[in-house]
C-alpha positions in Angstrom: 29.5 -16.1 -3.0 27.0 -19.2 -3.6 26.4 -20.4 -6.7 22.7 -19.3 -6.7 24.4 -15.6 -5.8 26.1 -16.0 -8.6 23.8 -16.5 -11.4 21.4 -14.4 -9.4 24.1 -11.6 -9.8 25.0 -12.5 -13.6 21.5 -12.4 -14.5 21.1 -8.9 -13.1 24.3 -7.7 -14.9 22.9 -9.0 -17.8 19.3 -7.6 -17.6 20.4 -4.2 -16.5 22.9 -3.8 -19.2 19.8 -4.6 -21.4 17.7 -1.8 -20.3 20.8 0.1 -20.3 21.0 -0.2 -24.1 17.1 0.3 -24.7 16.5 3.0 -21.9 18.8 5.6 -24.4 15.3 5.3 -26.8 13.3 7.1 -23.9 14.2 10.8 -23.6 11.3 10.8 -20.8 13.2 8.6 -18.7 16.2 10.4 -18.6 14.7 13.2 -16.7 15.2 13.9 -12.9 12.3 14.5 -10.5 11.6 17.6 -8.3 13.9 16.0 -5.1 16.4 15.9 -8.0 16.9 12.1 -7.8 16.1 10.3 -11.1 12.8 9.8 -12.0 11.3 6.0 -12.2 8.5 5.0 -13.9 6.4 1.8 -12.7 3.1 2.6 -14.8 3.8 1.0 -18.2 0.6 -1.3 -17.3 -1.2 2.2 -17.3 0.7 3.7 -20.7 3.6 2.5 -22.3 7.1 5.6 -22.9 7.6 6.1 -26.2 11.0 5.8 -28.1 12.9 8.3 -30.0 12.5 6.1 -33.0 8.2 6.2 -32.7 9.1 10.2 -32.1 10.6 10.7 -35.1 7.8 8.8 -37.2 5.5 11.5 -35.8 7.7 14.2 -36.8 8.4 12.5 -40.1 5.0 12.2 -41.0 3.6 15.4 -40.5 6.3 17.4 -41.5 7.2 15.7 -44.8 4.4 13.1 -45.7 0.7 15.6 -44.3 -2.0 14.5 -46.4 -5.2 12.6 -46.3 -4.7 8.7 -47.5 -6.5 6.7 -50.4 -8.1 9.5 -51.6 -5.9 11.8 -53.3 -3.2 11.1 -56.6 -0.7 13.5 -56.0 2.6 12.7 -54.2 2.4 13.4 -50.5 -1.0 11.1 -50.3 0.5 8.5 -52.2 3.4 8.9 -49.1 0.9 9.1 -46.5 -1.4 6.0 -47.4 2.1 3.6 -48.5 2.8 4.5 -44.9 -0.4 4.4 -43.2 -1.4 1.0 -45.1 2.7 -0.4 -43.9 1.6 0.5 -40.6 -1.7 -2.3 -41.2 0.9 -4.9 -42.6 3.7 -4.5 -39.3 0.2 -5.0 -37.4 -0.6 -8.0 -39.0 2.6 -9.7 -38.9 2.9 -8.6 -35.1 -0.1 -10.7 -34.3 0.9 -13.4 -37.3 -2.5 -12.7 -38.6 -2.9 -14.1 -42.3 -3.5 -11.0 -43.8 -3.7 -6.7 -43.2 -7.0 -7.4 -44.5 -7.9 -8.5 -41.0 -6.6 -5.7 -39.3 -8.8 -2.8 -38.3 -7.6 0.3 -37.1 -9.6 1.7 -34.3 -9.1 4.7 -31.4 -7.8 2.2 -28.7 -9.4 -1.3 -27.8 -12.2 0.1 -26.0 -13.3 0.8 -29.6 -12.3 -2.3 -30.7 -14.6 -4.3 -28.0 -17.8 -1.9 -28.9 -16.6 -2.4 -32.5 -17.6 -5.9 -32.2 -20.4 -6.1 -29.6 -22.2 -3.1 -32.0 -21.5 -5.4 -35.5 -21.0 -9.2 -34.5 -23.4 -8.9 -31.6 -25.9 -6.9 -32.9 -26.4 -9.5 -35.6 -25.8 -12.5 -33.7 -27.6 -12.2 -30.4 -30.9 -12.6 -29.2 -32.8 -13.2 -26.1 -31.6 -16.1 -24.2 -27.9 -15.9 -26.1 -25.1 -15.6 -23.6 -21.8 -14.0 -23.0 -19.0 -15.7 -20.8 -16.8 -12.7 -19.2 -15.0 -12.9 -16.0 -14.9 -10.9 -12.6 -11.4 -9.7 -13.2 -12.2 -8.1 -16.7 -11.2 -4.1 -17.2 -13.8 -1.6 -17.8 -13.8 -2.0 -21.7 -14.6 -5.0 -21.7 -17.3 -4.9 -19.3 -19.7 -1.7 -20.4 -19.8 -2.7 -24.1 -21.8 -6.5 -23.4 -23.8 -4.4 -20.9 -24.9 -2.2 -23.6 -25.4 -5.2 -26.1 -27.3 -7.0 -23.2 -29.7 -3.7 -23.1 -29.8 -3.9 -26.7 -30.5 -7.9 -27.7 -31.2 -9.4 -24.4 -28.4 -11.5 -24.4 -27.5 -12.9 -20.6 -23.8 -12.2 -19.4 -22.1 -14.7 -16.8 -18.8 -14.1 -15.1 -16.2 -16.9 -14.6 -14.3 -16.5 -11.1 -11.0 -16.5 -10.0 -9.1 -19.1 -8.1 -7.9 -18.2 -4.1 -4.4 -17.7 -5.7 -6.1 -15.1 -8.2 -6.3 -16.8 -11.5 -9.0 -17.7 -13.8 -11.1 -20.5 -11.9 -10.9 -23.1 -15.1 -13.7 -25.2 -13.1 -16.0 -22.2 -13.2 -15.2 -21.9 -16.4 -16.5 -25.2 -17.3 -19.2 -25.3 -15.7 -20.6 -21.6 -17.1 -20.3 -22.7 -20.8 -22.6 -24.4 -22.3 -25.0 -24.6 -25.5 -26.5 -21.3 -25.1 -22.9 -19.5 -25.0 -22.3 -17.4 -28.3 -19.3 -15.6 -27.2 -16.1 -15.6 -24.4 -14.6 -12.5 -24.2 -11.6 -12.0 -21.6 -8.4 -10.7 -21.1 -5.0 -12.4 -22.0 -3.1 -10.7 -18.9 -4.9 -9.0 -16.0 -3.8 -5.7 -15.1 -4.2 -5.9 -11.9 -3.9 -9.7 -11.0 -1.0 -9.7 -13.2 -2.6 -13.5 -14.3 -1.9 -14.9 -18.0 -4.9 -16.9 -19.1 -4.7 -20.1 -20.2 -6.0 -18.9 -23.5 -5.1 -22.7 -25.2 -7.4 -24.5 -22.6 -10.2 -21.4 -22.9 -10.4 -21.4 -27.3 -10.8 -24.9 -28.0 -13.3 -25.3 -24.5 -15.4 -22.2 -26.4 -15.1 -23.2 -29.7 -16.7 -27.3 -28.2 -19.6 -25.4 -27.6 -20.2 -22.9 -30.8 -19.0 -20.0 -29.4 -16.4 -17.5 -30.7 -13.5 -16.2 -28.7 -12.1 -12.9 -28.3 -9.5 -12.0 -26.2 -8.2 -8.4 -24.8 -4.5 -8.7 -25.3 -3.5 -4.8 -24.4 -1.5 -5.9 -21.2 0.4 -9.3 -23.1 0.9 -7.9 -26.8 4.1 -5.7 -25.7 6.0 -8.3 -23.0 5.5 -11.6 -25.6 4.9 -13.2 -28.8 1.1 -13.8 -29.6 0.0 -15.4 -32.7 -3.5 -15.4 -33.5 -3.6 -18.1 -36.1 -1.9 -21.0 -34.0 -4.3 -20.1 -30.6 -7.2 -20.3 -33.2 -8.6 -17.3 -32.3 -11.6 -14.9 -33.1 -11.2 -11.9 -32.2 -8.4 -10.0 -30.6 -7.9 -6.5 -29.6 -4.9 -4.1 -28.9 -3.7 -0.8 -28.3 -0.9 1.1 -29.4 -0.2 3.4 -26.1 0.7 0.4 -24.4 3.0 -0.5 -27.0 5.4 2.3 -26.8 3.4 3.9 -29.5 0.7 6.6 -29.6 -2.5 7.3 -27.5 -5.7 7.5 -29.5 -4.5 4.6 -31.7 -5.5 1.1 -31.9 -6.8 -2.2 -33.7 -9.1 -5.0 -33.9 -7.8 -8.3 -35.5 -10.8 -10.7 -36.8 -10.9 -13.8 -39.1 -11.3 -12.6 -42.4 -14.4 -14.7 -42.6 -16.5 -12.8 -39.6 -14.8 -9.5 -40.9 -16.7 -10.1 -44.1 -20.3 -11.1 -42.5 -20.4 -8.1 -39.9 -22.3 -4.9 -40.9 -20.6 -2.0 -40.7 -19.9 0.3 -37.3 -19.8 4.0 -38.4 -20.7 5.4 -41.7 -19.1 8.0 -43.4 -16.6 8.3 -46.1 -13.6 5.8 -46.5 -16.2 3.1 -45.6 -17.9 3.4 -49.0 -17.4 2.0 -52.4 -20.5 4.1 -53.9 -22.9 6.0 -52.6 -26.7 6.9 -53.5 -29.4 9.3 -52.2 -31.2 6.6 -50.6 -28.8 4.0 -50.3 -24.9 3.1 -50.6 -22.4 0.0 -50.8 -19.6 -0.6 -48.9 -15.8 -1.0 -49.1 -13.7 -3.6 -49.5 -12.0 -5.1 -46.0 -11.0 -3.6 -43.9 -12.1 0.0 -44.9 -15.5 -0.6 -44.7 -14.9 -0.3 -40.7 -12.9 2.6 -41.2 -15.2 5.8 -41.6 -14.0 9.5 -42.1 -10.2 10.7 -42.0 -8.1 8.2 -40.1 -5.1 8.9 -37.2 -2.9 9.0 -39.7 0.1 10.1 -37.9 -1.1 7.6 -35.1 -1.0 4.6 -37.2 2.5 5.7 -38.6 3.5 5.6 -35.1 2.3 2.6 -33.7 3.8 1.4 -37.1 7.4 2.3 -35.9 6.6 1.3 -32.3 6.3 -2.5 -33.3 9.1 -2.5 -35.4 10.8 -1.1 -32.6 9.3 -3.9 -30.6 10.6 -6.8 -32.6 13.9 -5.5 -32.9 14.2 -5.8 -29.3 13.0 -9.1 -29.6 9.7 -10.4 -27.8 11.2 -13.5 -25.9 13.8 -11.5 -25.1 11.4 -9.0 -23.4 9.5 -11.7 -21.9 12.8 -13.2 -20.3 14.0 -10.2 -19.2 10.9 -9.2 -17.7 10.3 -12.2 -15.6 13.9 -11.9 -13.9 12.4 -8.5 -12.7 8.8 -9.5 -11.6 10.5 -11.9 -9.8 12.7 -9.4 -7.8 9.6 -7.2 -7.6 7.8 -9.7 -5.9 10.7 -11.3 -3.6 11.3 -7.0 -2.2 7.2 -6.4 -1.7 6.6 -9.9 0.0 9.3 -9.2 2.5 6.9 -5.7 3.5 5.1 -6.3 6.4 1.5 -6.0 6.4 1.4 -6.2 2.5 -0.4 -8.3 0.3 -0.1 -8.9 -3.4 -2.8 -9.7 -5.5 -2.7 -12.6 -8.2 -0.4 -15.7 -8.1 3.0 -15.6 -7.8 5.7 -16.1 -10.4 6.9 -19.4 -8.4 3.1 -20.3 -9.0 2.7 -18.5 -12.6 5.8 -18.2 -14.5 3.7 -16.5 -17.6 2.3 -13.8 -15.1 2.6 -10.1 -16.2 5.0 -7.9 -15.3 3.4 -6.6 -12.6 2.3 -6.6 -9.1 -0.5 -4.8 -7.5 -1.0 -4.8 -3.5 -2.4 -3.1 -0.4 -1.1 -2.9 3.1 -3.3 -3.3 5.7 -4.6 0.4 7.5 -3.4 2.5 4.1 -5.1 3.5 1.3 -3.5 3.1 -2.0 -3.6 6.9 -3.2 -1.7 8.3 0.2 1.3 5.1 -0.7 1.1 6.5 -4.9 0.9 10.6 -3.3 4.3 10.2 -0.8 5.9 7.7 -3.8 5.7 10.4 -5.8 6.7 13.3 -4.2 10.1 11.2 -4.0 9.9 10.9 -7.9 8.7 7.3 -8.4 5.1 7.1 -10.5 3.3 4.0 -9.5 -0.6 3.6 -10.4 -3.2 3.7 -7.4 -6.9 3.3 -7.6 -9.5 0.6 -9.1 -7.2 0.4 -12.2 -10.5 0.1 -14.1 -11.7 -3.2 -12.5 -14.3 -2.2 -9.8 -15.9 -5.5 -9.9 -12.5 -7.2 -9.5 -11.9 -4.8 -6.4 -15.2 -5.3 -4.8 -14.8 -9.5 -5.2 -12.0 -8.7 -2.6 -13.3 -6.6 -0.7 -11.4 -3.1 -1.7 -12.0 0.1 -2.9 -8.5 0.7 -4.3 -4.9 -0.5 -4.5 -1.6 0.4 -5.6 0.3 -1.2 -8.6 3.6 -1.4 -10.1 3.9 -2.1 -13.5 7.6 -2.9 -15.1 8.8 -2.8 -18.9 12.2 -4.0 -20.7 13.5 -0.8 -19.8 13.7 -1.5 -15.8 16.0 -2.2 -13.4 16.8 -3.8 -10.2 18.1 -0.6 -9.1 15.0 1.1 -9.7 13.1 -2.1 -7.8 15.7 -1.9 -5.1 14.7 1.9 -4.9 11.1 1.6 -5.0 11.4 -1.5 -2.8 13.3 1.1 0.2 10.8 3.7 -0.2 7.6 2.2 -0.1 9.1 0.2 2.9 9.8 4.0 4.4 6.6 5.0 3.2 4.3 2.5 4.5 6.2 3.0 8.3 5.5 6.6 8.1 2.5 6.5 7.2 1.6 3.5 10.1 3.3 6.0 12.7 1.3 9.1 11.8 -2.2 7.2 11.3 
């Protein structure tokens, strides 16, 4: 054995051992599929499992702690809101934010984005304003400046992507200028995988008066962000895809902006008092919080990034990279197929992920036949139809890896698709 074997070897050893240890955590992982062969799970881009330990919050919560926060002064509210208002401070320190106060807890970060583009933008933008996005942006953060362009106006450009699929910095450039109020993009594509360069985009933005915001749903669980030292504006998450639960998520802002925007919703909770034909508003950051919270929700996510740093983010982010790595070394060797977004020989700090087509097969008959042999990869648009359409596709497939993978299940997935995509070549 070579040297190169070697280490190659050592580092496998090591990495599945990891997800060994962590893989216990994840009853859901455990199971078998229908051909009675374990069952693999390559959509954490698409929804992150969920520990036994973010499980037992849930259960916790509602079967010893029930009751509605900040509003009541007997014993199980006082429970509920220490917990709920613990869940704002492991939130902040997650994101190193300077304080809870600048954490706002939201549905998921589509809410977060609207949350923004309905308060900030609604009070900042006019006619003739403009808001940088990019081609490969998902959905939610697409629709909201849409609706805010209906609303105010405002003019949305799009920054490109390079021929290796990452954000075209010269594009960049040359689209911001004096009229731009806001850049709003995402930290790591899900679906070109790319991480960008949010340390050469802030202070480029912030030249030029505009604020920053970044989408950070596919980065926040597979590394270490820290809002204050990228000098940020905005930021937004979501706790599904951080092994906690759906319907849960948050909006960090500087304090400062926090304090100027209007409120979204009204409704209790976002109060301080309240008159027939007017009322005044609560203190950061309930006033963005209106009517009975997710309680249970924010409990979980709560546990789910404790969970998190226990594991250790660098840790995750090394481990992960050994496996993209392998991902990308089986699928390149496919004939026929193509991955989208650069490589990790030409981005090291690219997402755990890889998404593909193969030339003659649609994405959803590969993702059908993958899982009828108990592997669950993602196919479709992946919520980036623009992103799709710049290349020409209607659809492709994607597998998405976590801490918890192997490069057994790679080497698995690797055969099959392999098998699958011949099959389905023969009998086109």
């Amino acid at each position: 054995m070579t040297a190169t074997e070697t280490t190659s070897a050592r580092l496998r050893d090591d990495i599945d051992t990891i997800a060994s240890r962590y893989r216990a955590d994840f009853p859901i992982l455990a199971q078998l599929a229908p051909s009675g062969e374990p069952l693999i799970y390559l959509d954490h881009a698409a929804t992150s499992q969920k520990p036994r330990q973010v499980l037992d919050a849930l259960q916790g919560y509602y079967a010893s702690d029930n009751a509605n926060v900040h509003r009541g002064a007997h014993q199980l509210s006082a429970r509920a809101t220490d917990a709920f208002e613990g869940a704002r401070t492991i939130t902040a320190e997650f994101v190193s934010a300077a304080s809870p106060r600048e954490i706002v807890f939201t549905r998921n970060a589509s809410e977060a984005i609207n949350l923004v583009a309905r308060t900030w933008g609604d009070a900042n933008l006019q006619a003739g304003d403009e808001v940088l996005l990019t081609v490969m942006e998902h959905h939610s953060n697409l629709v909201p400046w849409q609706l805010l362009s209906q609303r105010t106006g405002c003019v949305l450009r799009h920054v490109g992507v390079t021929d290796s699929g990452e954000l075209d910095l010269d594009d960049f450039r040359a689209k911001l200028n004096a009229r731009t109020r806001l850049v709003s993009l995402v930290h790591i594509s899900n679906t070109l995988g790319c991480c960008n360069p949010l340390e050469e985009v802030i202070p480029a933005a912030h030249a030029v008066g505009a604020l920053v915001l970044a989408d950070a749903c596919q980065s926040l669980a597979h590394k270490p962000i820290d809002v204050v030292a990228l000098d940020l504006d905005f930021l937004v998450g979501s706790s599904h895809k951080l092994c906690g639960p759906t319907g849960m998520g948050f909006l960090w802002a500087r304090e400062t902006l926090l304090e100027a925007m209007p409120p979204f919703l009204g409704g209790g909770e976002m109060i301080q008092d309240v008159f027939l034909d007017h009322s005044t508003w609560a203190v950061l950051p309930h006033k963005f919080e209106a009517g009975t919270p997710a309680i249970g929700e924010a409990v979980g996510m709560g546990a789910a990034l404790r969970y998190l740093q226990a594991v250790g983010l660098p840790d995750i982010q090394a481990w992960e990279a050994q496996l993209t790595g392998h991902l990308f070394d089986r699928l390149q060797a496919i004939e026929g197929l193509r991955v989208l977004g650069p490589t990790p020989e030409q981005q090291p700090e690219r997402g755990a992920l890889a998404t593909f087509v193969v030339d003659g097969i649609h994405a959803n008959d590969i993702a059908a036949l993958m899982d009828a042999s108990g592997i669950c990869i993602r196919s479709g648009h992946h919520c980036c139809q623009p992103l799709h359409r710049h290349y020409g596709f209607t659809a492709s497939a994607r597998a998405s890896l976590s801490f918890t993978s192997t490069f057994d299940e790679i080497d698995r997935f690797s055969d099959e698709l392999a098998s699958t995509v011949s099959f389905l070549r023969d009998h086109s």
